[in-house]
Backbone as ProteinMPNN parsed JSONL, in Angstrom:
{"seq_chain_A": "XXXXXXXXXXXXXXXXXXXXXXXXXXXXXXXXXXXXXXXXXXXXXXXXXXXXXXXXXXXXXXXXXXXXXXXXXXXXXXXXXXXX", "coords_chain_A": {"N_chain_A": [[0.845, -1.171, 0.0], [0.32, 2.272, -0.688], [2.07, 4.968, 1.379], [1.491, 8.292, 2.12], [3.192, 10.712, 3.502], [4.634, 13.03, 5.952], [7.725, 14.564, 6.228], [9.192, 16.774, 9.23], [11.61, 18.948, 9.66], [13.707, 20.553, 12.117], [15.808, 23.22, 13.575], [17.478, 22.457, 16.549], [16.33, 22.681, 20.197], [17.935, 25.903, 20.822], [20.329, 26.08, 19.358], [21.242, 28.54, 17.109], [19.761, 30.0, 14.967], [19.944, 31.559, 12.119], [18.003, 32.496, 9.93], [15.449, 32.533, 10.487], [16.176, 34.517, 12.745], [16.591, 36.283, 10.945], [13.898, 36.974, 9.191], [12.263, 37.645, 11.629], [13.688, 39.569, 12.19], [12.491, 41.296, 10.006], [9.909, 41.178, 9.864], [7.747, 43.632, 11.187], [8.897, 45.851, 9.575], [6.928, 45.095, 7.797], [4.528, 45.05, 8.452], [3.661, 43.298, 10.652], [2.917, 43.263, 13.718], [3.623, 41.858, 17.089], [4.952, 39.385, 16.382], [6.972, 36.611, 17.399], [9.832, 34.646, 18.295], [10.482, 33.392, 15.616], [11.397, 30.504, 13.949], [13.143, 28.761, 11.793], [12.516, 26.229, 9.114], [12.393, 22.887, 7.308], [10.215, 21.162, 5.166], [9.147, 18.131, 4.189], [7.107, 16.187, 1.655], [6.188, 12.957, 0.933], [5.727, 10.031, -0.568], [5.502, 6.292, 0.326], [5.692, 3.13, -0.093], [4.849, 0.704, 1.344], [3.996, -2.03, 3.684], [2.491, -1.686, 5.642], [1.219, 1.288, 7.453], [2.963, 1.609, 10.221], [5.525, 0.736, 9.181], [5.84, 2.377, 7.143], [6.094, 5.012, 8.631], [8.293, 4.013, 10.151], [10.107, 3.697, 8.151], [10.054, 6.377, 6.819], [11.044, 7.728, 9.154], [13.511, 6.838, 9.504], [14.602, 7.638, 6.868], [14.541, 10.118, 7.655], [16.369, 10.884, 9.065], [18.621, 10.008, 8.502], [19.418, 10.817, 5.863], [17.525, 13.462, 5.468], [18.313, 15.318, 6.963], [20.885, 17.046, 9.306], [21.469, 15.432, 12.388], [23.164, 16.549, 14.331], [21.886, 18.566, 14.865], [19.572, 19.502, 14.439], [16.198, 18.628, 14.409], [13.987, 15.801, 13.274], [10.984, 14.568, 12.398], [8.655, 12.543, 11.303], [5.491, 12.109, 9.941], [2.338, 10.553, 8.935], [0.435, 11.469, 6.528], [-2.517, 12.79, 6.552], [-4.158, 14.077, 5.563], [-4.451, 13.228, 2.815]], "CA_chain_A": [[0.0, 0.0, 0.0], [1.282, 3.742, -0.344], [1.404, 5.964, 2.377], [1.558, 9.579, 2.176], [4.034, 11.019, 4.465], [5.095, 14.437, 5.782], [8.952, 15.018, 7.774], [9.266, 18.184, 9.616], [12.764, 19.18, 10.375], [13.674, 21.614, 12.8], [16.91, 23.237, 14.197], [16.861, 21.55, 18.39], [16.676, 24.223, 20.964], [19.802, 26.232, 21.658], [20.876, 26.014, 18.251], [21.288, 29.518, 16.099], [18.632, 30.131, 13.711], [19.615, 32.929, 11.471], [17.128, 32.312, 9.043], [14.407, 32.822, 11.553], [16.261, 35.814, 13.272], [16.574, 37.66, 9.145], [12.44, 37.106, 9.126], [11.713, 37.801, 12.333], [13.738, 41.297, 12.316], [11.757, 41.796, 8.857], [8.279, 41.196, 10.309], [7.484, 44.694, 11.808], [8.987, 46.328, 8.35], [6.247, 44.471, 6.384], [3.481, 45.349, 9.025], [3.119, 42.159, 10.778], [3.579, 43.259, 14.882], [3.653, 41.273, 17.704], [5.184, 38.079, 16.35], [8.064, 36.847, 17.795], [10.199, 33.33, 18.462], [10.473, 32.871, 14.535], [12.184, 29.304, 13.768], [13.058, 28.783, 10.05], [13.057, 24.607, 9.202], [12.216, 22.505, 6.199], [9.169, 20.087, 5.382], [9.257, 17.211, 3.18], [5.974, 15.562, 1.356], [6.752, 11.915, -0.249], [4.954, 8.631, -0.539], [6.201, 5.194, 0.789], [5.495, 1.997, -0.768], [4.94, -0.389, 2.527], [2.811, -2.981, 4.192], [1.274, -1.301, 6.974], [1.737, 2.487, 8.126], [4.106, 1.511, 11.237], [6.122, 0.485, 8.42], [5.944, 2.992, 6.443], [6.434, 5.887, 9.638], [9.599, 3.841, 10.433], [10.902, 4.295, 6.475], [10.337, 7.635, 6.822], [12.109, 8.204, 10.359], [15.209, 6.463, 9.266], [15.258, 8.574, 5.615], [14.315, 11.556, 7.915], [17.89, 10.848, 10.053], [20.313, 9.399, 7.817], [19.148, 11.923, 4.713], [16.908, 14.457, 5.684], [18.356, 16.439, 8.586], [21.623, 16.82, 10.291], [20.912, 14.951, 13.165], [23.633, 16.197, 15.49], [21.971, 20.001, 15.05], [18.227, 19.56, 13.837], [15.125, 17.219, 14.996], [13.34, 15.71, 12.117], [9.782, 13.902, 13.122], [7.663, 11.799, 10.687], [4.087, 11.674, 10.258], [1.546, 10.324, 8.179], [-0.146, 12.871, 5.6], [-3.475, 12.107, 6.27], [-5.278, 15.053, 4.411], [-3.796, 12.801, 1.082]], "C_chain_A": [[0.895, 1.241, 0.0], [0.327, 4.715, 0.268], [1.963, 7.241, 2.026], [2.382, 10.264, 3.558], [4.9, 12.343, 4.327], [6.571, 13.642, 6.896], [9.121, 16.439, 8.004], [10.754, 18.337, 10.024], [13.199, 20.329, 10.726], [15.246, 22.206, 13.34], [16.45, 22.844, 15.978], [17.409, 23.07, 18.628], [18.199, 24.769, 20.944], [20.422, 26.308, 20.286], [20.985, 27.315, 17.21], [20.505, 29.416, 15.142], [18.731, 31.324, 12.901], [18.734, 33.232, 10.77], [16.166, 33.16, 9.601], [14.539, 33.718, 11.947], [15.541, 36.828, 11.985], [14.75, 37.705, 9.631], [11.865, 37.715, 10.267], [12.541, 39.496, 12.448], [12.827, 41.845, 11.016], [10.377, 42.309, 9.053], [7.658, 42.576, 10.157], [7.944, 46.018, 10.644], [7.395, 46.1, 7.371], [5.028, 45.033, 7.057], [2.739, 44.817, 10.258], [3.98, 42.27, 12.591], [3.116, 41.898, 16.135], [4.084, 39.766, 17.749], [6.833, 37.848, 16.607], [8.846, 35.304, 17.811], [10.188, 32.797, 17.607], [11.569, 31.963, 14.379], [11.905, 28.851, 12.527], [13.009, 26.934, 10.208], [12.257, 24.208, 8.106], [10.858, 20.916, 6.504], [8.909, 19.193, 4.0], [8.18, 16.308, 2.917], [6.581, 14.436, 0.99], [5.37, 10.5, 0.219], [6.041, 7.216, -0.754], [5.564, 4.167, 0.411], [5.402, 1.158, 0.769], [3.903, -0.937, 3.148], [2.378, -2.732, 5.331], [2.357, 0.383, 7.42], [2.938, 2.683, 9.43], [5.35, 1.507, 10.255], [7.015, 1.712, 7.37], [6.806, 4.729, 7.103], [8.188, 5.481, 9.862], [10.489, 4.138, 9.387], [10.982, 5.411, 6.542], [11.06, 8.519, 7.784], [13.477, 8.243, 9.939], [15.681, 7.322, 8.161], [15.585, 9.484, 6.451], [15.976, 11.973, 8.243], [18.769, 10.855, 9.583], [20.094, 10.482, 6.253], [19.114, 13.53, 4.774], [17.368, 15.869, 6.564], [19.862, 16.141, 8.784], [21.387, 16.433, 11.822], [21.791, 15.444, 14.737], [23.196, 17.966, 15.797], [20.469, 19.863, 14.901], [17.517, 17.989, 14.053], [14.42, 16.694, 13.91], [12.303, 14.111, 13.059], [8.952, 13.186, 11.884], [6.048, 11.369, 10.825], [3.238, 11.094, 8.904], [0.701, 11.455, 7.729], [-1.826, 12.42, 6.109], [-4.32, 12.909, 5.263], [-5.045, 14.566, 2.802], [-4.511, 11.638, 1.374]], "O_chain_A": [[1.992, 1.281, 0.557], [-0.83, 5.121, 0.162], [3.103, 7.179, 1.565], [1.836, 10.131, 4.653], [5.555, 12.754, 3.369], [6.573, 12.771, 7.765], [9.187, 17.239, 7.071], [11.024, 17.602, 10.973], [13.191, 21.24, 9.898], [15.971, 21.228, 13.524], [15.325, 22.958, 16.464], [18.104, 23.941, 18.105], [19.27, 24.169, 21.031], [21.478, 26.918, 20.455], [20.688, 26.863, 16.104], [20.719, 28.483, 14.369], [17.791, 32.119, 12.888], [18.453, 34.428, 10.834], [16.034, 34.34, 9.28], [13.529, 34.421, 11.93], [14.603, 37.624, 11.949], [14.432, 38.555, 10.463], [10.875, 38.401, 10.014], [11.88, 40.478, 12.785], [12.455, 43.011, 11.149], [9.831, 43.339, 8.658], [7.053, 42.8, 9.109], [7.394, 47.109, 10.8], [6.957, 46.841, 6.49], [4.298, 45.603, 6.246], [1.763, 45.311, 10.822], [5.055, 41.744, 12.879], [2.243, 41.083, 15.836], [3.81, 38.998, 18.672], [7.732, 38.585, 16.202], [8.181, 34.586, 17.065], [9.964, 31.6, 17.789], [12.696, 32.402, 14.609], [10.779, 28.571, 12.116], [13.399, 26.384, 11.238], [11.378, 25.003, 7.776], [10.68, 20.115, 7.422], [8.509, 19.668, 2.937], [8.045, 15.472, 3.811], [7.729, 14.666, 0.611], [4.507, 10.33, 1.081], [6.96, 7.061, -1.559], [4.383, 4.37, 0.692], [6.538, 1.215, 1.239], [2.842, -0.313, 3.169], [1.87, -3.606, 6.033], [3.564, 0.548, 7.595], [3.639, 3.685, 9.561], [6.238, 2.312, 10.536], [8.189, 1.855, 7.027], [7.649, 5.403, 6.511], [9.114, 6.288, 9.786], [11.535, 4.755, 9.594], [12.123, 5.815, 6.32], [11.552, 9.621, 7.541], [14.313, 9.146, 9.949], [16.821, 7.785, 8.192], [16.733, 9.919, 6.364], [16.615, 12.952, 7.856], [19.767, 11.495, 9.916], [21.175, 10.729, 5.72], [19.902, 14.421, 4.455], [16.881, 16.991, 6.701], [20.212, 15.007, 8.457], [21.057, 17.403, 12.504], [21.468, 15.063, 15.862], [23.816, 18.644, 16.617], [20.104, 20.565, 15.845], [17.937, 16.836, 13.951], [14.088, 17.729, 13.334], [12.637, 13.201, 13.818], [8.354, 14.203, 11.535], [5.547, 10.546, 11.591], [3.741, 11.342, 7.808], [0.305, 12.309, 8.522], [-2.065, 11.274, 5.728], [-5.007, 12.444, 4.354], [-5.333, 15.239, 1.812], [-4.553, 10.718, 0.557]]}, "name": "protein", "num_of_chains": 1, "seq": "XXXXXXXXXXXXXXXXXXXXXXXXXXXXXXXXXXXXXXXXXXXXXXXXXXXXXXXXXXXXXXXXXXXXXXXXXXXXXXXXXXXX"}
Protein backbone atom coordinates (compact mmCIF):
# COMPACT_ATOMS: atom_id res chain seq x y z
CA UNK A 1 0.00 0.00 0.00
CA UNK A 2 1.28 3.74 -0.34
CA UNK A 3 1.40 5.96 2.38
CA UNK A 4 1.56 9.58 2.18
CA UNK A 5 4.03 11.02 4.46
CA UNK A 6 5.09 14.44 5.78
CA UNK A 7 8.95 15.02 7.77
CA UNK A 8 9.27 18.18 9.62
CA UNK A 9 12.76 19.18 10.37
CA UNK A 10 13.67 21.61 12.80
CA UNK A 11 16.91 23.24 14.20
CA UNK A 12 16.86 21.55 18.39
CA UNK A 13 16.68 24.22 20.96
CA UNK A 14 19.80 26.23 21.66
CA UNK A 15 20.88 26.01 18.25
CA UNK A 16 21.29 29.52 16.10
CA UNK A 17 18.63 30.13 13.71
CA UNK A 18 19.61 32.93 11.47
CA UNK A 19 17.13 32.31 9.04
CA UNK A 20 14.41 32.82 11.55
CA UNK A 21 16.26 35.81 13.27
CA UNK A 22 16.57 37.66 9.14
CA UNK A 23 12.44 37.11 9.13
CA UNK A 24 11.71 37.80 12.33
CA UNK A 25 13.74 41.30 12.32
CA UNK A 26 11.76 41.80 8.86
CA UNK A 27 8.28 41.20 10.31
CA UNK A 28 7.48 44.69 11.81
CA UNK A 29 8.99 46.33 8.35
CA UNK A 30 6.25 44.47 6.38
CA UNK A 31 3.48 45.35 9.03
CA UNK A 32 3.12 42.16 10.78
CA UNK A 33 3.58 43.26 14.88
CA UNK A 34 3.65 41.27 17.70
CA UNK A 35 5.18 38.08 16.35
CA UNK A 36 8.06 36.85 17.80
CA UNK A 37 10.20 33.33 18.46
CA UNK A 38 10.47 32.87 14.54
CA UNK A 39 12.18 29.30 13.77
CA UNK A 40 13.06 28.78 10.05
CA UNK A 41 13.06 24.61 9.20
CA UNK A 42 12.22 22.50 6.20
CA UNK A 43 9.17 20.09 5.38
CA UNK A 44 9.26 17.21 3.18
CA UNK A 45 5.97 15.56 1.36
CA UNK A 46 6.75 11.91 -0.25
CA UNK A 47 4.95 8.63 -0.54
CA UNK A 48 6.20 5.19 0.79
CA UNK A 49 5.49 2.00 -0.77
CA UNK A 50 4.94 -0.39 2.53
CA UNK A 51 2.81 -2.98 4.19
CA UNK A 52 1.27 -1.30 6.97
CA UNK A 53 1.74 2.49 8.13
CA UNK A 54 4.11 1.51 11.24
CA UNK A 55 6.12 0.49 8.42
CA UNK A 56 5.94 2.99 6.44
CA UNK A 57 6.43 5.89 9.64
CA UNK A 58 9.60 3.84 10.43
CA UNK A 59 10.90 4.29 6.48
CA UNK A 60 10.34 7.63 6.82
CA UNK A 61 12.11 8.20 10.36
CA UNK A 62 15.21 6.46 9.27
CA UNK A 63 15.26 8.57 5.61
CA UNK A 64 14.32 11.56 7.91
CA UNK A 65 17.89 10.85 10.05
CA UNK A 66 20.31 9.40 7.82
CA UNK A 67 19.15 11.92 4.71
CA UNK A 68 16.91 14.46 5.68
CA UNK A 69 18.36 16.44 8.59
CA UNK A 70 21.62 16.82 10.29
CA UNK A 71 20.91 14.95 13.17
CA UNK A 72 23.63 16.20 15.49
CA UNK A 73 21.97 20.00 15.05
CA UNK A 74 18.23 19.56 13.84
CA UNK A 75 15.12 17.22 15.00
CA UNK A 76 13.34 15.71 12.12
CA UNK A 77 9.78 13.90 13.12
CA UNK A 78 7.66 11.80 10.69
CA UNK A 79 4.09 11.67 10.26
CA UNK A 80 1.55 10.32 8.18
CA UNK A 81 -0.15 12.87 5.60
CA UNK A 82 -3.47 12.11 6.27
CA UNK A 83 -5.28 15.05 4.41
CA UNK A 84 -3.80 12.80 1.08
Amino acid sequence: MNYSVIVEVTLRPGIADPEGATIERALPTLGFSGVSLVRAGKLFRFSIDADSPENALATAQSLAERLLSNPVIEDAVARLDEGR
